[in-house]
C-alpha positions in Angstrom: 78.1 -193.8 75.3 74.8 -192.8 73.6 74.4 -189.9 71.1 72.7 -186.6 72.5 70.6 -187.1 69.4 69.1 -190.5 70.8 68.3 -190.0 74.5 65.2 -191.4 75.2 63.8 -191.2 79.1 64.1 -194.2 80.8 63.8 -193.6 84.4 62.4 -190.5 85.9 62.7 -189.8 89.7 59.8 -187.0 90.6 60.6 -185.0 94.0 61.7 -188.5 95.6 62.3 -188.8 99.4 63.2 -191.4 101.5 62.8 -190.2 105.0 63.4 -193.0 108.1 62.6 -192.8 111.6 65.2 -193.4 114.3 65.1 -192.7 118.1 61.8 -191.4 117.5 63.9 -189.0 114.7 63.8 -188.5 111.0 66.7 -189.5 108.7 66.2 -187.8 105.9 68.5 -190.0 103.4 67.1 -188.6 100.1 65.5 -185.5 100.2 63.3 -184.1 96.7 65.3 -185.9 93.7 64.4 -184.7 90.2 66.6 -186.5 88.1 66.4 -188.0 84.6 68.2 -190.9 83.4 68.1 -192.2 79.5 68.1 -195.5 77.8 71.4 -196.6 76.7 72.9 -194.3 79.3 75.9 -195.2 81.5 75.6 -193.1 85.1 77.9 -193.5 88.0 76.7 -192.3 91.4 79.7 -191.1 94.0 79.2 -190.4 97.2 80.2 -191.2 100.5 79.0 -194.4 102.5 75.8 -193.6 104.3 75.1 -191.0 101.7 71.9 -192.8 100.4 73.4 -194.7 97.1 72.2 -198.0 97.4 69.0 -196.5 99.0 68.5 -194.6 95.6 69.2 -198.3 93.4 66.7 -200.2 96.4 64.3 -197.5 95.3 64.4 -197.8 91.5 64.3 -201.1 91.8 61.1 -201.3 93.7 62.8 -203.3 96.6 62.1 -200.1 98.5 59.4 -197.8 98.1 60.2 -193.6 98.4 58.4 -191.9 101.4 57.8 -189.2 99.3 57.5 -188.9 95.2 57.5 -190.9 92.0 59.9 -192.8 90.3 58.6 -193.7 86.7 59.9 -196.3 84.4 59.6 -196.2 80.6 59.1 -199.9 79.6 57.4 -201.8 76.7 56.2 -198.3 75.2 54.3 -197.6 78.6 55.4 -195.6 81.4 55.0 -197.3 85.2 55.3 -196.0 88.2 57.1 -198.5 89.8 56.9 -196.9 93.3 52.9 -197.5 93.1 53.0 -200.8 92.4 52.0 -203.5 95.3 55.2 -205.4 96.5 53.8 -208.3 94.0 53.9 -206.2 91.2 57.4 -204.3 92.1 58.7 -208.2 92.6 57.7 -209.2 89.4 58.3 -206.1 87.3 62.1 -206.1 88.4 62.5 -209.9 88.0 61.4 -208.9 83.9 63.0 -205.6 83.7 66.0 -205.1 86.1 69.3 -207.1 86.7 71.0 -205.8 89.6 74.7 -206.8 90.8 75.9 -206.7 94.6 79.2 -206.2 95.8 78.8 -209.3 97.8 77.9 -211.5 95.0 74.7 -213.1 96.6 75.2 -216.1 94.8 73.2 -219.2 96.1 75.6 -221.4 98.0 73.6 -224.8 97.3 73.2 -224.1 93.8 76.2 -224.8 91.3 77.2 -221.9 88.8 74.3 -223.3 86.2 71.7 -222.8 88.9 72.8 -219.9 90.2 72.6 -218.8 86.4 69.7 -219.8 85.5 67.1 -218.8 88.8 65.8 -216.0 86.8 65.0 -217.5 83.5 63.3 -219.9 85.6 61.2 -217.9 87.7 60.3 -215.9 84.6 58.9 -218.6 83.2 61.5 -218.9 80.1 64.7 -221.3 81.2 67.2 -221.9 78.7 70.5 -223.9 79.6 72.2 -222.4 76.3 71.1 -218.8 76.9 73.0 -219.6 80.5 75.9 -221.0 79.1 76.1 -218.4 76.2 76.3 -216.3 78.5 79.0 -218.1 80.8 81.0 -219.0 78.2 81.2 -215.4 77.0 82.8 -214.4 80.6 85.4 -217.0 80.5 83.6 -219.9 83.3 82.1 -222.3 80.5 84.1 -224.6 82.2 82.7 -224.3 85.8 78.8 -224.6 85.2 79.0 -227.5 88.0 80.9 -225.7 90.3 80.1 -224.3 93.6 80.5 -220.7 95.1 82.8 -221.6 97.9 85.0 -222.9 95.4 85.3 -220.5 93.1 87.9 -216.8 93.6 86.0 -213.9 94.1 86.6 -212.8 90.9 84.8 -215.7 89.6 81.9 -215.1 91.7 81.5 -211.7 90.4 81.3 -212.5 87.0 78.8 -215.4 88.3 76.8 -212.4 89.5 77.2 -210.7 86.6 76.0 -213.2 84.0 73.0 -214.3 86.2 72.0 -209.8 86.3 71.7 -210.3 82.4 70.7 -213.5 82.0 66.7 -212.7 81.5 68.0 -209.6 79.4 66.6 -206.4 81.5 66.1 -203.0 80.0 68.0 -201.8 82.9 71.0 -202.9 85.5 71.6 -201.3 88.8 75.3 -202.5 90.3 75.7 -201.8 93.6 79.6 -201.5 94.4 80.4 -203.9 92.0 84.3 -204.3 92.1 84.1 -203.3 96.2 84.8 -206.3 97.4 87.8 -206.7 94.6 91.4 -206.1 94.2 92.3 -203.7 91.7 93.3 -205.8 88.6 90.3 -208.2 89.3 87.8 -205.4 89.7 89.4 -203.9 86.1 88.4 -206.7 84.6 84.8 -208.0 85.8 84.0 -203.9 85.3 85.3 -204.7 81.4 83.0 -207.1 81.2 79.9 -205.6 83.2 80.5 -202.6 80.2 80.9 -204.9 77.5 77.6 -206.5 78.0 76.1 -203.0 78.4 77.5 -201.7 75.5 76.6 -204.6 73.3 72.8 -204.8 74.8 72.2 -201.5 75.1 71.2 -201.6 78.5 70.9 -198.5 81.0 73.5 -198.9 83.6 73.3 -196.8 86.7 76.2 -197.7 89.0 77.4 -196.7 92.4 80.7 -196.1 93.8 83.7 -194.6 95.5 86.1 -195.3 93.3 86.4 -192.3 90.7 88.6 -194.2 88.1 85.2 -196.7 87.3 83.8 -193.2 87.3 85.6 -191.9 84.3 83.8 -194.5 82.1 80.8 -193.2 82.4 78.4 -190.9 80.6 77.7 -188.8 83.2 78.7 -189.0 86.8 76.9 -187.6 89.6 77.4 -186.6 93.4 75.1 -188.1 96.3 75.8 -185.5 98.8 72.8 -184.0 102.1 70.2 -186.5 100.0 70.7 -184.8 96.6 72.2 -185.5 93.5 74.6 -182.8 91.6 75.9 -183.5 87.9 80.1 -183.6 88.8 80.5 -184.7 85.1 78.6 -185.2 82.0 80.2 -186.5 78.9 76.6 -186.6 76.6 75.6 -183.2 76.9 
């Protein structure tokens, strides 16, 4: 948890909407978000499915782009608006500064563990076999760099996901779902790990989810509900 005495902005959302068009209609999915959310910080985001979640993380991460609004990212001393960036930009500003973590794992099938690893170093420019296997070793698969996917538990491919979201050392993470597609004991224990890393890098963290026991380790937890966002919890006020 961060100290009220040390937040620091690190991503601003100014009056964002995402509004889609279906059968000629508008979906308004997120509807005039101000929110603020701080270096360091741990925020969980509950809400029900179809309540625009993983809409708001596509949108931080430039993957999507809001209809309406700003979302500003403090980075490197400088603040960017990510949501005015070309797609180029967006692609290459979130392969530096964001990690991101499905619930389906999204790990390469053709590509052993090491690979999978690795993809972002290399496509940054910066690949280092011992950052990888650091890394791996520090989440318990040191031992299964040559493996594939399809051969690994789900658990396993988790923390594959996991490692390869940190790998290239972003300033922020953004974890879809992360223990969805887990059992209860399994999920416990990738979202240990997940925190541990977060804790010890001191990246921001914004996470969403149903489940409200993840929620009670977080800093503050908020309430996607009609397109906005309502504080239900905050532990760093």
């Amino acid at each position: 948890m961060i100290s009220p005495l040390k937040k620091k902005t690190h991503i601003r959302l100014d009056k964002v909407s995402k509004i889609y068009v279906e059968a000629k209609k508008d979906l308004t999915v997120l509807n005039q978000v101000d929110e603020v959310f701080h270096k360091g910080e741990f925020i969980c985001v509950l809400g029900k499915s179809g309540s625009g979640k993983s809409t708001l993380l596509n949108l931080i991460s430039g993957i999507d782009v809001p209809t309406q609004g700003r979302i500003i990212i403090s980075s490197d001393n400088q603040d960017i608006s990510i949501s005015d960036l070309t797609e180029k930009d967006r692609t290459l500003f979130r392969r530096r500064h964001i990690g991101i973590i499905f619930q389906f794992f999204n790990l390469i099938p053709t590509l052993n563990v090491l690979e999978n690893v690795t993809l972002p170093l290399e496509l940054n420019g910066n690949f280092s076999i011992e950052v990888a296997t650091s890394l791996m070793n520090r989440v318990g698969l040191g031992n299964r760099l040559e493996t594939y996917p399809d051969k690994l538990s789900a658990g396993e491919q988790q923390r594959v996901a996991i490692t390869r979201a940190l790998v290239h050392n972003p300033s922020i993470i953004l974890a879809d779902e992360p223990t969805g597609n887990l059992d209860a004991e399994t999920g416990n224990l990738v979202l240990a790990i997940l925190l541990e890393f977060v804790q010890d890098f001191g990246q921001t963290l914004l996470l969403v989810t149903h489940d409200h026991e993840i929620a009670s380790h977080a800093d503050r937890v908020l309430q996607m509900t009609n397109g906005k966002l309502t504080v239900i919890e905050n532990s760093v006020n």
